[in-house]
Structures are given as C-alpha cells and as structure tokens.
C-alpha atoms as one frame of an Amber mdcrd trajectory, in Angstrom:
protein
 -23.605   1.594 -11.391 -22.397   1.083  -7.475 -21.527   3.235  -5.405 -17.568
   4.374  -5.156 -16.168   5.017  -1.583 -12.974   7.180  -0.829 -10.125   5.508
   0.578  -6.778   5.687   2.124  -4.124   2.837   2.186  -0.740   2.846   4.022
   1.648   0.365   2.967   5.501   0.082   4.678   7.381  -1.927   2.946  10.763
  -3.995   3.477  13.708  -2.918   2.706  15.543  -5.823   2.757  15.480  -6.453
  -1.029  16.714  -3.019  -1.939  14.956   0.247  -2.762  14.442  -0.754  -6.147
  12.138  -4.249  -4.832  10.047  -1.501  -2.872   9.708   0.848  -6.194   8.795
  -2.466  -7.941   5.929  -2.908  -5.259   4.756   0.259  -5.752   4.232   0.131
  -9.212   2.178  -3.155  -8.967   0.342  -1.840  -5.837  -0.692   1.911  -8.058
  -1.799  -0.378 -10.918  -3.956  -2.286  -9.335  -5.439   0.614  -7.942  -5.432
   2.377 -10.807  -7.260  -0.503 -12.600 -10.013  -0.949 -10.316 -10.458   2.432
  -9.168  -8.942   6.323  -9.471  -5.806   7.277  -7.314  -6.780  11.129  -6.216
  -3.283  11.290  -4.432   0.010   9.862  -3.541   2.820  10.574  -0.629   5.705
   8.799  -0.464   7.010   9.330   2.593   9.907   7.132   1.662  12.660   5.499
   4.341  11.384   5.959   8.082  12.620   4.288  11.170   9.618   2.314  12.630
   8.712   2.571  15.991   9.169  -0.761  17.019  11.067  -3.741  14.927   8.372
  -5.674  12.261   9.898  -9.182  11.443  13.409  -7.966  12.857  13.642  -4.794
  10.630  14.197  -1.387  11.785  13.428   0.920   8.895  10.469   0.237   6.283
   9.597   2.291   3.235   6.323   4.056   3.766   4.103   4.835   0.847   0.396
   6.594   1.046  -1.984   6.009  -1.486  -5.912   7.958  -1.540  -8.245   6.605
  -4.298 -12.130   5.854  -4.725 -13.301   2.591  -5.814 -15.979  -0.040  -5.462
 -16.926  -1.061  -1.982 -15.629  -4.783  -2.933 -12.025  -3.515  -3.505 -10.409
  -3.243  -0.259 -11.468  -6.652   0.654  -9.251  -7.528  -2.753  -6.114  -5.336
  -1.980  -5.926  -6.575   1.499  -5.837 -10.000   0.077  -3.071  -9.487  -2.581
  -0.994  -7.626   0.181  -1.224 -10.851   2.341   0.314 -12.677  -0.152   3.000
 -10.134  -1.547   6.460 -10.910  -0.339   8.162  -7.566   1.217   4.687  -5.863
   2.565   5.597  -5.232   6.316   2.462  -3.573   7.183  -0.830  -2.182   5.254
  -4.117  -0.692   6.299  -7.201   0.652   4.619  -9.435   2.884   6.045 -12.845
   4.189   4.513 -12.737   7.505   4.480
C-alpha cells in the first residue's frame, strides 16, 4: 500500500458558459477526486472578481477542494484540467 499525501487544489473557473457549466465542472472535478482519493473538505468561495483579467474575463468562480491521495494523482488532475474547457486557473499544492 503507498503512501497518501494531503492536498489542496484551487480551481477558478469561467463563467462564460453560465453558473450551471461551472456546477457541472465541479461535479466532474469532486468525482474524480473522490474516485482516486478522499475529499476531507470543500469551500466554495463562489463568484469573485479576479485581480487581473484571465483570457479577457473579469470574474471567475473559485472553488477549494482538500483531499489525500496517491502521490501519482496530482500529476493526473493537472492533466485533465489542461484539457477541460472553462478551467481559468488551477493549482495543487502538497500540503
């Protein structure tokens, strides 16, 4: 059995395609989690103005996920984020 790390991921999201795109994200996003790993919190911080524009947008939805998984997992979420239409920004960090 390896070793599980903690973690912390932010994601903003676009808001472009409506609220209910971003709560369609966030599902996906948890589940994936979920499936890999064990979500020990979630904040969602919801509709923020960002501090400076991201692909001409001035507002992005910000969601804040903590979970433990294997140390090969982040690598993996970073990935699908990359290729997820309406991610703005994410970042992992090891706790």
């Amino acid at each position: 059995m390896a070793n599980k790390n903690s973690y912390e991921t932010m994601f903003i999201f676009s808001l472009n395609n409506g609220e209910e795109a971003v709560q369609t994200l966030i599902e996906k996003f948890k589940a994936l989690i979920e499936k890999n790993g064990a979500v020990e919190s979630v904040d969602d911080w919801g509709k923020r103005k960002l501090a400076y524009e991201i692909e001409d947008q001035a507002e992005g939805y910000y969601y804040l996920v903590n979970y433990t998984a294997e140390p090969e997992f982040p690598a993996e979420l970073e990935r699908i984020v990359g290729i997820t239409d309406g991610v703005l920004r994410s970042l992992v960090i090891k706790k």
